[in-house]
C-alpha positions in Angstrom: 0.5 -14.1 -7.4 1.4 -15.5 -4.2 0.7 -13.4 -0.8 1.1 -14.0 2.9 -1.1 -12.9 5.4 0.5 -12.1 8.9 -1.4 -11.4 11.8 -0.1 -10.3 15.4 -2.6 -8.4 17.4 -4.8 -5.6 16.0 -1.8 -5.7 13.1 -1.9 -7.5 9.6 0.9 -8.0 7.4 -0.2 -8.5 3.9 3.0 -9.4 1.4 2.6 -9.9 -2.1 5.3 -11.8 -4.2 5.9 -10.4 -7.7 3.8 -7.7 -9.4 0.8 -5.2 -8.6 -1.2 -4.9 -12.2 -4.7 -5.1 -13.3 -4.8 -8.9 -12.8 -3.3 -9.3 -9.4 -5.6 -6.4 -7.9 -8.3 -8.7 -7.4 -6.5 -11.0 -5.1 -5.1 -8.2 -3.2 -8.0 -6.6 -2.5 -9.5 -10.3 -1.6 -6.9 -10.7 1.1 -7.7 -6.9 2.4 -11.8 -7.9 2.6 -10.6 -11.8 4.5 -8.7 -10.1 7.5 -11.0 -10.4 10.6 -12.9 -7.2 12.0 -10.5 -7.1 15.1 -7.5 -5.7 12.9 -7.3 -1.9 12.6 -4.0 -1.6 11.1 -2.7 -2.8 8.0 0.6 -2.8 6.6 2.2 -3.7 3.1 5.1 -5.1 3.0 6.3 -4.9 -0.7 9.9 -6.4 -0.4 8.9 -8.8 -2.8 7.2 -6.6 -5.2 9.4 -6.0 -8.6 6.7 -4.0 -10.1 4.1 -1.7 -9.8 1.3 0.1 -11.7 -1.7 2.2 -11.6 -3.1 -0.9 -10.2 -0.9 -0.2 -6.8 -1.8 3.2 -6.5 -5.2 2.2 -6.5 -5.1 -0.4 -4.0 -3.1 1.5 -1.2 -5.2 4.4 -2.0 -8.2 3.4 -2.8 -11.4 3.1 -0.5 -11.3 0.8 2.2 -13.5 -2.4 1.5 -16.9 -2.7 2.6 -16.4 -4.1 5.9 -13.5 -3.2 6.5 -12.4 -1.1 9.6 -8.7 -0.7 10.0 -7.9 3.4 10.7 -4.0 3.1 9.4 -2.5 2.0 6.1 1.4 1.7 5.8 3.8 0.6 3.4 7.3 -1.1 4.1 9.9 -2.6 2.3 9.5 -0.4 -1.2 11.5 -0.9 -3.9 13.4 1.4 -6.5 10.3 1.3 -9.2 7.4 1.4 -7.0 8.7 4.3 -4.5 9.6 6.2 -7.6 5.5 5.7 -8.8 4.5 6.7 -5.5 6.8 9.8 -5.7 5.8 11.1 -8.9 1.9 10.2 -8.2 2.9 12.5 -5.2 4.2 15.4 -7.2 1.5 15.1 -9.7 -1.5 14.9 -7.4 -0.3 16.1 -3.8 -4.1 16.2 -2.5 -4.9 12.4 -3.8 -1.5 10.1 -3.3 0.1 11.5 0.3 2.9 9.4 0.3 3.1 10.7 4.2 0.5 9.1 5.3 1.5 5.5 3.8 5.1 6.2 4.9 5.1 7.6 8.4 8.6 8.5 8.4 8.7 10.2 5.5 9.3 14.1 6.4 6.9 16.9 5.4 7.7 18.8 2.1 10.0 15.7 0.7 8.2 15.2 -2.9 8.9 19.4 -2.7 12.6 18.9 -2.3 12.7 16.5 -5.0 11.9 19.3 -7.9 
């Protein structure tokens, strides 16, 4: 897996190319623990992602690395197939996958107005 590392400030970028699985979690979460301590927000940009599993839910909402510090995860750039695992993570476990708090802009009560 290939991923780029953009930083601009107290910001990181972090894009992966291809897919989020099992085997490409490792080097995600290594390019999460490399970002220097002076970062405190991170966002994913997944234009480039094709695919998604469990493996994705886990990384953008999983603990924080030791080390780590940033106060604000986001997500941009989601695709049909991921957004849709994040949506139905959302509607089966509200209290564990807010999709809110990845996707700022995403209004109150939307995984509700799916049903």
């Amino acid at each position: 897996m290939d991923i780029t590392t953009t930083i601009a400030g107290t910001t990181a970028r972090i894009t992966p190319y291809g897919e989020i699985d099992f085997h490409t979690l490792f080097p995600l979460r290594m390019a999460v623990e490399r970002l220097p301590v002076h970062v405190d927000d991170l966002l994913w940009d997944l234009k480039h992602l094709s695919f998604t599993d469990i493996a994705g839910l886990r990384l953008l909402f999983g603990p924080a690395p030791q080390g780590t510090r940033y106060r604000r995860v986001t997500v941009t750039g989601l695709h049909e197939q991921p957004l849709q695992l994040l949506l139905l993570a959302a509607d089966l476990f509200p209290m564990a996958y807010d999709v809110s708090r990845l996707i700022p802009d995403t209004p109150a009560g939307l995984v509700a107005r799916r049903l």
